[in-house]
Residue frames as qw, qx, qy, qz and C-alpha x, y, z in Angstrom:
[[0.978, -0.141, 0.146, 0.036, 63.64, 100.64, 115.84],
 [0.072, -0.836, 0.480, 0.255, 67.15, 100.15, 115.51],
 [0.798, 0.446, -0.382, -0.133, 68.80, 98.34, 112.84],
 [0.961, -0.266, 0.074, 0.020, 70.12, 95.11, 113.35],
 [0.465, -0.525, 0.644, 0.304, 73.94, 94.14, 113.56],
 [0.623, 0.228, 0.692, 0.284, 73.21, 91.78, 110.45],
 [0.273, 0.888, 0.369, 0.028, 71.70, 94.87, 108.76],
 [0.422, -0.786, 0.240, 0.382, 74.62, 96.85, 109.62],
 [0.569, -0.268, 0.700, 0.337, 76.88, 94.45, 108.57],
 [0.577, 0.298, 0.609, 0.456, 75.77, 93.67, 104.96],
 [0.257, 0.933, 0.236, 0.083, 75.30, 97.27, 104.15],
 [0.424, -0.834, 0.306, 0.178, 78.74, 98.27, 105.28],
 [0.778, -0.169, 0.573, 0.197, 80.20, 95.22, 103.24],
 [0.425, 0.695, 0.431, 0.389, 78.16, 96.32, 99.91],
 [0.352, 0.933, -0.029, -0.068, 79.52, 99.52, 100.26],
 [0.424, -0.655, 0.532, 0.328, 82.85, 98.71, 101.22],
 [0.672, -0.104, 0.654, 0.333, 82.89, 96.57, 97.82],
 [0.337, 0.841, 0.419, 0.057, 81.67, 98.94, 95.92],
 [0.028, -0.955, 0.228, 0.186, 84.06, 101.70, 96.86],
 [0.682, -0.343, 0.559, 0.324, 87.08, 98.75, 96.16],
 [0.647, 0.607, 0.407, 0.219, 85.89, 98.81, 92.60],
 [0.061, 0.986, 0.129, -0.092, 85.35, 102.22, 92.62],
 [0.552, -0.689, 0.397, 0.251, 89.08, 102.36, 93.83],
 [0.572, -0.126, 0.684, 0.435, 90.43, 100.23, 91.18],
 [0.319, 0.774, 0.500, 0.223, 88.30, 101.51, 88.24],
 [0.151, 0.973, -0.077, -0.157, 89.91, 105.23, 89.03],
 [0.053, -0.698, 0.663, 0.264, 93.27, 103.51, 88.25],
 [0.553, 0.460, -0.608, -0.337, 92.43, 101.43, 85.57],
 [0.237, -0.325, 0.899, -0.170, 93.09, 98.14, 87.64],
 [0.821, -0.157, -0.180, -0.519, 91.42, 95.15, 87.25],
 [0.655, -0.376, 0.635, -0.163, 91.60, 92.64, 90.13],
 [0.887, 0.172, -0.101, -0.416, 92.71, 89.20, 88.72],
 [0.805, 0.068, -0.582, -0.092, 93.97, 85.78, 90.30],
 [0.470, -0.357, -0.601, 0.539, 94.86, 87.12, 93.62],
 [0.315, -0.874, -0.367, -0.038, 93.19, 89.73, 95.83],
 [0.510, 0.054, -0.263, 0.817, 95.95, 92.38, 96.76],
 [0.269, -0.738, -0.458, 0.417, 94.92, 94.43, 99.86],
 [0.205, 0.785, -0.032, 0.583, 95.09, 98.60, 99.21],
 [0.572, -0.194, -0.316, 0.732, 97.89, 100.34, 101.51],
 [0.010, -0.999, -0.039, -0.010, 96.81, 104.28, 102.32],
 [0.638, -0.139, 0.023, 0.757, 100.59, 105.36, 102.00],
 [0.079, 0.829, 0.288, 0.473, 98.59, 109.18, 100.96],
 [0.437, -0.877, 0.102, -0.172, 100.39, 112.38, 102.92],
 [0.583, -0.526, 0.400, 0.473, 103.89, 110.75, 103.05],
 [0.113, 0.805, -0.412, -0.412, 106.89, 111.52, 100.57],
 [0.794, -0.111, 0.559, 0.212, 108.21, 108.98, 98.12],
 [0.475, 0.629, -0.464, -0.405, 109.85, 108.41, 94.52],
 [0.969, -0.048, 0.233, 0.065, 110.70, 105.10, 93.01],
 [0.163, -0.736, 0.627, 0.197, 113.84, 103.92, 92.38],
 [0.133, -0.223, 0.932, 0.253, 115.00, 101.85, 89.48],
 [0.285, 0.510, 0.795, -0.163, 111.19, 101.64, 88.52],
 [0.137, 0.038, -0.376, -0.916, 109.31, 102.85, 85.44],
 [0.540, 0.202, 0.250, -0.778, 105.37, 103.23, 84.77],
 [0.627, 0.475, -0.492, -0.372, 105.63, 100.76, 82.17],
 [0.889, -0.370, 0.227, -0.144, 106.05, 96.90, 83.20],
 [0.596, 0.603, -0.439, 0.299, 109.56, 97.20, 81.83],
 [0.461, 0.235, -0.724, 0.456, 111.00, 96.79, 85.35],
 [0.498, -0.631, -0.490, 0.338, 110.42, 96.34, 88.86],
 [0.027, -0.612, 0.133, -0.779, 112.27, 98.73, 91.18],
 [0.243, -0.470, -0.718, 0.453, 111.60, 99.68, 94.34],
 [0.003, -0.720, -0.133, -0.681, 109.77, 102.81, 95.45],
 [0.448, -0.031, -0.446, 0.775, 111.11, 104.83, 98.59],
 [0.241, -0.765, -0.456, -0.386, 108.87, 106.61, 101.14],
 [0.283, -0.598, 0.219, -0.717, 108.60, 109.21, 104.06],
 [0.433, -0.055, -0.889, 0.137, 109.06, 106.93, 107.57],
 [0.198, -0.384, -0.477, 0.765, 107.46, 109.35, 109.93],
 [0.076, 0.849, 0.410, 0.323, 104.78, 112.33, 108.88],
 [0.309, -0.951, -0.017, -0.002, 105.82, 114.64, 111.47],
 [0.646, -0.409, 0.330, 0.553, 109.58, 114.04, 110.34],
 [0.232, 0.822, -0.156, -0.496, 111.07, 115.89, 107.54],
 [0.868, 0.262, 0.380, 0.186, 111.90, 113.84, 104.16],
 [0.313, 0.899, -0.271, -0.141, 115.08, 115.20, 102.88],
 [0.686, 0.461, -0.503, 0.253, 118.75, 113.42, 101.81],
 [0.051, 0.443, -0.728, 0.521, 119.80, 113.07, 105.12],
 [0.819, -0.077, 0.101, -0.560, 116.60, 111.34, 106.21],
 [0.883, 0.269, -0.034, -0.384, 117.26, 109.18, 103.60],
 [0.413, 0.698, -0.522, 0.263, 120.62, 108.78, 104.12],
 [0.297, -0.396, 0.606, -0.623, 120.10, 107.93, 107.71],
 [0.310, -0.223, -0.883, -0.272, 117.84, 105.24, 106.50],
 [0.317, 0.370, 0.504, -0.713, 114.74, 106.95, 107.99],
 [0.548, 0.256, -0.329, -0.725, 112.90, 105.92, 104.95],
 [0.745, -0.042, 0.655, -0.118, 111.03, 102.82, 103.89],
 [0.100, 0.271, -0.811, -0.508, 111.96, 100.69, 100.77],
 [0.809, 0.293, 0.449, -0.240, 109.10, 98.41, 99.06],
 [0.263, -0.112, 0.793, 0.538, 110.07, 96.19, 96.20],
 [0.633, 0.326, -0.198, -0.674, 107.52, 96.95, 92.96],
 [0.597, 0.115, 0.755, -0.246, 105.58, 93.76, 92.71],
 [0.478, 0.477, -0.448, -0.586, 105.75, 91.95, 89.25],
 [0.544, 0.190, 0.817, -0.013, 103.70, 89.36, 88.48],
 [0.009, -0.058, 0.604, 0.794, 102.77, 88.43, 85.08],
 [0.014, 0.607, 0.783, -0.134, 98.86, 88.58, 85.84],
 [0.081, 0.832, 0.291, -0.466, 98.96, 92.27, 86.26],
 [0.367, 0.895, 0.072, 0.242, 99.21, 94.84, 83.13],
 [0.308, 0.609, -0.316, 0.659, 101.40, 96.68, 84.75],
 [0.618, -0.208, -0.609, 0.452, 102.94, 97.26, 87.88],
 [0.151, -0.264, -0.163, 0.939, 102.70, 101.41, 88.63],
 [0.060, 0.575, 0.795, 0.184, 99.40, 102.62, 88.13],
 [0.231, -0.232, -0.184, 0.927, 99.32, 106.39, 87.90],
 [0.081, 0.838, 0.536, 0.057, 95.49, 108.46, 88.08],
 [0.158, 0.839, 0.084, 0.514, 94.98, 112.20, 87.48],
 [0.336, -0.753, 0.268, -0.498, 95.89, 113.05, 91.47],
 [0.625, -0.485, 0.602, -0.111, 97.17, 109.27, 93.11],
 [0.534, 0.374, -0.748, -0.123, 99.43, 106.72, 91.92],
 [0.964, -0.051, 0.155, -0.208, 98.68, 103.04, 92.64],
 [0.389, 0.414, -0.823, 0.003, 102.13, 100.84, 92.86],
 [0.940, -0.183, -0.214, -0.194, 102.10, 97.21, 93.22],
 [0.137, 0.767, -0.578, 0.244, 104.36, 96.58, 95.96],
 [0.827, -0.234, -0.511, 0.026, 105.66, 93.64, 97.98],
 [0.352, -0.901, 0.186, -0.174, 107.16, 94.68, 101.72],
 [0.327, 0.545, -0.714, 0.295, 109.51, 92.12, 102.38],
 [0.172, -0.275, 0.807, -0.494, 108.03, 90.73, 105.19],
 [0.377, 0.143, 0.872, -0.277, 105.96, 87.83, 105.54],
 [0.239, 0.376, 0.777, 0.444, 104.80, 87.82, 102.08],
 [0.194, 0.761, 0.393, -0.479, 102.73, 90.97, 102.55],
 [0.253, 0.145, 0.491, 0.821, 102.07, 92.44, 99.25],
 [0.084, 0.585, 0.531, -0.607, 99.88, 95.79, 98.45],
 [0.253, 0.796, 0.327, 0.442, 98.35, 98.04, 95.89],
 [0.467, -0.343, -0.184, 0.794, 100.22, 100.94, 97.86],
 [0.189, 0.933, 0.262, 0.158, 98.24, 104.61, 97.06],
 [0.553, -0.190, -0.229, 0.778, 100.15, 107.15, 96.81],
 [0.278, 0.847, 0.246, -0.382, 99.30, 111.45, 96.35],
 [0.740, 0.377, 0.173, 0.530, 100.81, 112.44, 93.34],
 [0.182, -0.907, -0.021, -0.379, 101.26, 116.04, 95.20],
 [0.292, -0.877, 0.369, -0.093, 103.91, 114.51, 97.15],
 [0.904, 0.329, 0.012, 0.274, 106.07, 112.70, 94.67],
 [0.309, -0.768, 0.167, 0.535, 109.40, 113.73, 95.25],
 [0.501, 0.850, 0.038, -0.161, 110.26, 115.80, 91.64],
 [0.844, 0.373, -0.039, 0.384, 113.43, 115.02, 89.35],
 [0.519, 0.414, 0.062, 0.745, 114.37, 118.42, 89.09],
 [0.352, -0.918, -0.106, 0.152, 114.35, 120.30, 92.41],
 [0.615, -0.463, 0.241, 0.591, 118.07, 120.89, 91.58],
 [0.289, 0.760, -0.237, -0.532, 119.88, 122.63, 88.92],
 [0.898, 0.393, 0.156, -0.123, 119.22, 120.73, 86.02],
 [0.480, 0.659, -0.539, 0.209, 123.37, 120.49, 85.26],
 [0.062, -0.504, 0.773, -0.379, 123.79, 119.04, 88.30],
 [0.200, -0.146, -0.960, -0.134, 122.07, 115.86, 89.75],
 [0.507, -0.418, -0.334, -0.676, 118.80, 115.93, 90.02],
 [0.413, -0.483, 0.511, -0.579, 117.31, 115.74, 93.71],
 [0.950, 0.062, 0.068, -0.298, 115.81, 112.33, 93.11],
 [0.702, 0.461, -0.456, 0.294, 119.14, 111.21, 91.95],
 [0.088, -0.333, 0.720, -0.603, 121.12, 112.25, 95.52],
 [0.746, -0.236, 0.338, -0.523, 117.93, 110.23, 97.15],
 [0.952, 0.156, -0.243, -0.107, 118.60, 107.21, 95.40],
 [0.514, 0.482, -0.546, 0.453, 121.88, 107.39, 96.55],
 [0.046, -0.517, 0.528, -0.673, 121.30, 107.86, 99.69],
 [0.643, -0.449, 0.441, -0.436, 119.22, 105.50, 100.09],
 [0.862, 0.278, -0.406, 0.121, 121.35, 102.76, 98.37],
 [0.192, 0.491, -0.649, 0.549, 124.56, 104.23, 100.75],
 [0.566, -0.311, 0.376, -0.664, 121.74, 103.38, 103.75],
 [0.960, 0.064, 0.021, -0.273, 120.84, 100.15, 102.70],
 [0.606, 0.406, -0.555, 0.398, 124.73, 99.10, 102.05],
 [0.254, -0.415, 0.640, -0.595, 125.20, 100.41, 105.86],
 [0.692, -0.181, 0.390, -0.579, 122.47, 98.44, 107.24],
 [0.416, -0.198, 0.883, -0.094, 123.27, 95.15, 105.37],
 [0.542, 0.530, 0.330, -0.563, 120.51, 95.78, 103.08],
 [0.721, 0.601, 0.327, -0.110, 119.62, 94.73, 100.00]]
């Protein structure tokens, strides 16, 4: 006999709320006074900018626009990247939410109020110190570049 649609349905639901937990439990979270949706953002590049792990400041945090495009200073320069403001409300602990292998930031897009738990891998943070550590650090030239991008475009 084949299971009903209704049957389906509430087994699909219970796990799906289960794994949310699950989700939030590997990064410490606990859900409370609003519901913020989870973003896969896993597989693209990013670093944050002007953001710390700590709920000392917002920030933003700066990502890969494209998978099959290449995420380097000219990208980012070019303003092939996306920007999310870090989402700070005083409800949550904190705002950056960093597990053994993905980091959880609370972010807000800018657009029509959309706000996420954004995952990220922590395997494709982009790293302080790809440069020589006397000179600026690679993360540094990205910020810049994508501040210079964001000055072009009118931005922020």
């Amino acid at each position: 006999m084949k299971p009903t649609i209704k049957a389906d349905f509430d087994e699909a639901f219970t796990e799906w709320q289960e794994l949310r937990i699950w989700i939030h439990n590997y990064f410490g979270y606990k859900e409370d006074w609003v519901t913020i949706p989870l973003h896969d953002l896993r597989g693209l590049w990013w670093f944050m900018r002007g953001a710390t792990d700590d709920k000392g400041s917002g920030g933003e945090v700066v990502f890969q626009y494209d998978r099959n495009e290449p995420f380097d200073l000219d990208q980012v320069k070019d303003g092939h990247c996306v920007s999310y403001t870090v989402y700070t409300q005083r409800f949550l602990p904190k705002w950056v939410f960093r597990g053994k292998d993905f980091t959880m930031i609370s972010v807000a897009t800018g657009v029509d109020g959309n706000k996420y738990l954004a995952i990220f891998s922590n395997d494709e943070e982009v790293p302080a110190e790809l440069l020589d550590p006397k000179a600026k650090t690679f993360q540094q030239e990205m910020v810049e570049a994508a501040l210079e991008s964001q000055r072009r475009m009118g931005g922020r």
